[in-house]
N, C-alpha and C positions, 0 to 999 in steps of 0.2 A: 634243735631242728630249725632251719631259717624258713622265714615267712615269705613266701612266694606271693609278690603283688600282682592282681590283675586288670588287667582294663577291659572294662568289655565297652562295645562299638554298639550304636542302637541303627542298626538301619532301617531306612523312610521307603518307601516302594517307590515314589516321585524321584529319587535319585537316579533310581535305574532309569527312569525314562529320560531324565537326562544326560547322563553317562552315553544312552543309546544315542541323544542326539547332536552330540559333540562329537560322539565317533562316525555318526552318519556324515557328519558334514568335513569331517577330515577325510572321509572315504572320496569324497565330492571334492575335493581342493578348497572349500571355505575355509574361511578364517574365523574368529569368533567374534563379534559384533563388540564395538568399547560400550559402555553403557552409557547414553548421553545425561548430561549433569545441567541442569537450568544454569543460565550465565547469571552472574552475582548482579543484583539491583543495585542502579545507579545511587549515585550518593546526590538525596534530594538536598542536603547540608550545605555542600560545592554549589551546586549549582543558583541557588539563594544566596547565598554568598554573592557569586559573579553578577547575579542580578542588581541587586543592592550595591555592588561596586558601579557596577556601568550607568546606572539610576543617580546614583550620589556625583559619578565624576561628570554626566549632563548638567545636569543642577551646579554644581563649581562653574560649569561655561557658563552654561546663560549666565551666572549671576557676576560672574568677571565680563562679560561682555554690557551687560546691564550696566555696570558700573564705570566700567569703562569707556565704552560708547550711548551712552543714553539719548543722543539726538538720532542716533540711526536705529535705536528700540523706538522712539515714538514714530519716525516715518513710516516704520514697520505697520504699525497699530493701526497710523491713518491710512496708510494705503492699503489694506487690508477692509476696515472699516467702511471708506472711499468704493471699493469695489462690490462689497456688499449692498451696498446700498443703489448702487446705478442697475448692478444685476438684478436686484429686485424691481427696480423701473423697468427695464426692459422685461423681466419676465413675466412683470404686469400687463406692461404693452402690449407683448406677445399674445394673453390670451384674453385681453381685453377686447383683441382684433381694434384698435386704435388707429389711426390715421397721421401720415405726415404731408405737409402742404407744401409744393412749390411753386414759386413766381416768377412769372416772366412775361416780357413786354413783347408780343408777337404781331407782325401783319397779317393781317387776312391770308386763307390760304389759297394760293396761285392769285392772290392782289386782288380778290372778289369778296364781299362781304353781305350777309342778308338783309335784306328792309327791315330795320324796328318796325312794329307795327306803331299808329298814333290813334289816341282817343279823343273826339272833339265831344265836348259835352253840355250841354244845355239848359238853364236852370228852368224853363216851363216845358214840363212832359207834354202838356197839349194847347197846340195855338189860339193865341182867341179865334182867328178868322175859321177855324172848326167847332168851336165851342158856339160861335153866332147861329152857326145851323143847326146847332140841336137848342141851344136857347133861346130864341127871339128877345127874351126880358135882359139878356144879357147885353145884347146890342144897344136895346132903347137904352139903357141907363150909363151905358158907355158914350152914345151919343149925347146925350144930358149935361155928360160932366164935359164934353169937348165943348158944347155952346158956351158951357162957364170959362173956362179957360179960357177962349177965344174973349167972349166979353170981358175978362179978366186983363186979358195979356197977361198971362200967367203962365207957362208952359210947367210949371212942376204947380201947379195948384190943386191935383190931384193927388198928392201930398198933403195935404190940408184936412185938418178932423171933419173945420167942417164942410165935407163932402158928403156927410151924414145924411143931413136932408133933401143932398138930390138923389138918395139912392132910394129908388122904390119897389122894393121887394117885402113880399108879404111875409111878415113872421120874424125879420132880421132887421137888426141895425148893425151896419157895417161901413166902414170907411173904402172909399174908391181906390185906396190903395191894397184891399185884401179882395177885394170881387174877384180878380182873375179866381184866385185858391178856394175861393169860394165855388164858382162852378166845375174846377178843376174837380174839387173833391166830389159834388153829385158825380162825375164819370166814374172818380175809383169805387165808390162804394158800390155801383148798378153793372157799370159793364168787364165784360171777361177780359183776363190781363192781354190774350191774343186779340181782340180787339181793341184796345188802347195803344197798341205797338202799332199795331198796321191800318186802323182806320183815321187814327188822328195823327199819321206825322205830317213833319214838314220837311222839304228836299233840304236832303246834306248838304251838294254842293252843285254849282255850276260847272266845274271842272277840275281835274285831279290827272295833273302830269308827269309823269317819271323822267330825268333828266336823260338816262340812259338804260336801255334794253339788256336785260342778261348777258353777255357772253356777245355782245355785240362787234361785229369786224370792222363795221362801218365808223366807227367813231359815234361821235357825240349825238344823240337824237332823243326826241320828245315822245313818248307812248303816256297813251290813257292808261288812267291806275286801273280801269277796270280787266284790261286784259291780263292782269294779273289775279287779281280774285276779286269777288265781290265784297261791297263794303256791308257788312250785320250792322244791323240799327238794333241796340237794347234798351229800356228803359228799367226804371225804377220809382219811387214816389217823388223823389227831385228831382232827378236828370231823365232827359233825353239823350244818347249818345250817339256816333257813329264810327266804327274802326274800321282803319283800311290798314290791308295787308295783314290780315289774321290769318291765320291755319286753320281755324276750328270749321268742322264740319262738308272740308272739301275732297280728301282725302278720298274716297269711294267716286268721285265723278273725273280724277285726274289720276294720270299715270304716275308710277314712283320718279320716274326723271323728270317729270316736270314740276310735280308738285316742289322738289329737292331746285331743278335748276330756275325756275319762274321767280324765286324771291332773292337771286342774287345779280350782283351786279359790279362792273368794276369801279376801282379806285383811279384809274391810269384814263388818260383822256384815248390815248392811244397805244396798244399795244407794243406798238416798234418803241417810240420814243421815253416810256415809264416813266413821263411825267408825274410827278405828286402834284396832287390840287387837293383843294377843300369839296369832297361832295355835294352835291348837291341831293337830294333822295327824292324826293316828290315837292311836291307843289300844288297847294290846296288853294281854291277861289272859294271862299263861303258867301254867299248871297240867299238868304233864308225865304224859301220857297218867291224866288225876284224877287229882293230885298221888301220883303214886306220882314219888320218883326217878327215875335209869336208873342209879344206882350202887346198889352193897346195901348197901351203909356209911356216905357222903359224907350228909350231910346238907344240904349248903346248892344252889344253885343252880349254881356254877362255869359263868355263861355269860359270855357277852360279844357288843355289840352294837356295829355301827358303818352311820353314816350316808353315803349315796354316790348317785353317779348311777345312776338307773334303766338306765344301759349296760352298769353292771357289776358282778360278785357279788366283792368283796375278801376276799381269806386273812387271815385275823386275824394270822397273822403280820409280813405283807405291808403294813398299813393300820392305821390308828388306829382302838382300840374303846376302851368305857368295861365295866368289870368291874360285872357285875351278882352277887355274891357268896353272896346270901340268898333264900329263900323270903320271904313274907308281905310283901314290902315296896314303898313307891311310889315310885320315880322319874322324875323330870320332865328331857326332854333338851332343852336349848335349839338352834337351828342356824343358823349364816348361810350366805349363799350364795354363790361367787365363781364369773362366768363370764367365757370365755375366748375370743372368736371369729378362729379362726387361718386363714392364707390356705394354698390348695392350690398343688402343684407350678406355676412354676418355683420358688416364693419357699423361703426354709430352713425353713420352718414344715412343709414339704411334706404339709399335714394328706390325711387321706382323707374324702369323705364315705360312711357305711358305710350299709346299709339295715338300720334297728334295727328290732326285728321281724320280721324275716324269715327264719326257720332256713332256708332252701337256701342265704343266701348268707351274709359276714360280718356279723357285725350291729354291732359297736367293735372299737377296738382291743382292748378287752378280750377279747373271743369270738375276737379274729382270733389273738392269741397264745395263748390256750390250747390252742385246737386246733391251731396248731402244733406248740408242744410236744408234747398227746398224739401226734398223728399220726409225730413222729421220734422217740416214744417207743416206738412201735406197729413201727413200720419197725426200727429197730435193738434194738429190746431185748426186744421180744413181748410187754412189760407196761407200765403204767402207775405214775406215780412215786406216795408214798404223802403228799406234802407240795408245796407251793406250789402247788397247782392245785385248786379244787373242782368236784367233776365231777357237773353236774343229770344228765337222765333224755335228753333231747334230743343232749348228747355221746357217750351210751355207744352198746357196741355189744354183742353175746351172745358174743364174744370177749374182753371186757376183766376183765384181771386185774390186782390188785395186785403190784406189784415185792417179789421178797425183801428182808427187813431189808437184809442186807446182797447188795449187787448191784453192780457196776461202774458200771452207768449209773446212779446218783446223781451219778457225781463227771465227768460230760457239761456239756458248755457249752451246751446245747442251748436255756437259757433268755436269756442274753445274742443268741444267733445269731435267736432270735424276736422279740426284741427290736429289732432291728434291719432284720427285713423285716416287722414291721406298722406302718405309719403312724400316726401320732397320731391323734383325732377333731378336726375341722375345728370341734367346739361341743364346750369342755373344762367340764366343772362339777367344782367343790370344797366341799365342806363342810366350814365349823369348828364343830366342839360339844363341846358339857361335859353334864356332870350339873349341872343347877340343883338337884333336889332326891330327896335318897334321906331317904325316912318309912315308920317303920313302916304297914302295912298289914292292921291287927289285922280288920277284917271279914271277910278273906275269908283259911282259913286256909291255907298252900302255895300261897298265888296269889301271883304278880308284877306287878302293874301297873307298865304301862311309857307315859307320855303324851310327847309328840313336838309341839315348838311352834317355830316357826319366829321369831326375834326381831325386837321390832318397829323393825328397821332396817332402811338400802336394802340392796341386791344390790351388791357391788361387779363392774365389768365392765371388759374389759381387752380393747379392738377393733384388731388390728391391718392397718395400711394395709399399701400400697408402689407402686410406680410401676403395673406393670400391675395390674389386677384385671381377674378373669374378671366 
């Protein structure tokens, strides 16, 4: 009998539901979905490969170009290098806020130009013939030494040591040539500095004439300096001074147009014709209160004059003057003018703009460190130093004394530290001048004439940029 093989079938329940759902979806028109299959990953092998080929065939150029052209690989280097290096200056620049300068030779603008102001200055702060009135002893023993000189015929014999024994003063022995400083100094020590200013001068000047009027139509014509502002007398422990045509302290009693139009004046004799000529600016007569001295002795003048901006009153020490030496004589000052227009904080210029004319507030650098210094002079020391600073009418107070000769606070830093908290002026002027001409001046006797001409050249100016401007 044959062996009948059989198969048997295991069916799964899940079949059926699927069977149902392959016939559902033929019932429906579907089709039956392919099964999607991940696409084969890239061959990371190739592709390192390609890498490493395109890597190796750069490397072949450059180093056949190197080898090839080697003056055009080092241009390469330096001009590369070259750029680097200026990009970094500029980019320093940049946030350095840095400054660039430029120069140029300009006329006045619309051929009008302002008054320098000028300082005359004086080596005795107070005259004998003031000093007679408060000392009688000073007179007799000045009188004393003229009978010797006279009996002498000696006019400098007051020079001479021995002058010792004609001086009679209780407690001192002194030579005829230190008496004046000698009573000078009982003043500084006793009286108030607004008193030394204003109780012992002597008159500036006989007369002070401006060749030409502001803005004038008429041509050529003569005006008193005073109608332009008054002249500030300042003193200090050496000098007596006097400035004409300052700014300081007028500004509240004049309107902005005139204060602005009152200090300029043209260049041009006449407006139609545009002549150039040499300026003439003022013209000072000094005759020391009617040519009396302020020494009892000195015969000659011993002043000194210097030209500056209308911002500020310069210490002879401090600034460049020209020695005016003698009585009776004419000299002609010539001037140029150099301006400077500097840019304000952030830039390094960090200039300020001040309000000139204005006593309530600062009015320049200059005004802004004096009164500093008085003020930490005033604070730490209770007086006032007797050099580098000249102190008008407007600074002082019914407090202010002179420092002793000798005092600790001389030897204060306190002028470097002012120094350094007043800002520059954001509109710097400089004046260069000489004596063009010292002549006798036989008409008129113990007069000085002093004329003031501006030369007939440009203005040198010096405008600095930089990235931001205000």
């Amino acid at each position: 009998m044959s062996k009948t093989e059989e198969t048997s079938f295991h069916h799964h329940p899940d079949d059926n539901n699927n069977q149902k759902e392959i016939n559902n979806d033929k019932l429906n028109g579907k089709l039956p979905e392919k099964s999607k299959s991940p696409p084969p990953p890239p061959s990371s092998t190739t592709d390192k490969t390609n890498k490493d080929g395109s890597s190796s065939s750069f490397k072949r150029k450059w180093k056949r170009f190197i080898r090839t052209r080697p003056h055009l690989f080092i241009i390469f280097i330096i001009s590369v290098i070259g750029f680097c290096y200026h990009f970094n200056i500029a980019l320093n620049q940049y946030w350095d806020y840095k400054t660039t300068v430029s120069f140029s030779n300009e006329d006045p603008k619309d051929y009008k130009f302002h008054y320098p102001s000028a300082t005359v200055c004086f080596q005795d702060v107070v005259p004998y013939f003031k000093l007679f009135e408060k000392y009688p002893e000073y007179e007799e023993n000045v009188e004393r030494i003229y009978d010797e000189m006279k009996r002498r015929n000696n006019s400098n014999f007051w020079n001479n040591p021995g002058t010792k024994k004609l001086i009679n003063i209780t407690g001192v022995n002194l030579e005829a040539l230190h008496l004046h400083k000698y009573f000078e100094e009982k003043i500084f020590r006793h009286e108030k500095l607004i008193d030394i200013l204003e109780k012992y001068s002597h008159s500036e000047h006989e007369e002070c004439l401006l060749d030409s009027k502001p803005a004038s139509k008429y041509g050529y014509k003569l005006h008193n300096c005073e109608n332009v502002t008054n002249i500030i007398e300042t003193i200090n422990g050496e000098f007596r001074c006097f400035t004409y045509f300052s700014h300081f302290d007028i500004k509240s009693n004049e309107s902005e147009e005139h204060f602005v139009d009152n200090f300029m004046t043209s260049i041009f004799i006449s407006s139609k014709t545009f002549e150039r000529r040499t300026n003439k600016v003022y013209y000072i007569s000094h005759a020391l209160n009617h040519s009396r001295t302020s020494h009892p002795f000195e015969k000659e003048l011993r002043a000194r004059i210097a030209l500056h901006p209308s911002d500020m009153i310069p210490v002879p020490e401090f600034y460049p003057t020209i020695s005016l030496y003698q009585f009776s004589r004419f000299y002609v000052i010539n001037f140029q003018k150099t301006i400077s227009y500097l840019l304000e904080k952030p830039y390094q210029t960090n200039c300020f703009k001040y309000d000139l004319g204005n006593r309530e507030a600062l009015q320049s650098h200059d005004d802004c460190f004096t009164k500093c210094v008085m003020n930490k002079y005033r604070e730490k020391c209770k007086c006032l130093p007797r050099s580098g600073l000249l102190y008008r009418r407007s600074l002082l107070t019914d407090e202010d004394y002179f420092c002793p000769v000798i005092n600790k606070c001389q030897f204060t830093n306190y002028r470097t530290e002012c120094s350094n908290e007043c800002q520059p002026d954001c509109v710097e002027e400089k004046y260069e001048f000489e004596k063009f001409v010292d002549i006798p001046f036989y008409q008129h006797k113990n007069r000085t004439g002093i004329q003031i001409s501006r030369k007939p050249v440009f203005d040198k100016v010096y405008r600095l940029s930089g990235r931001y401007c205000k």
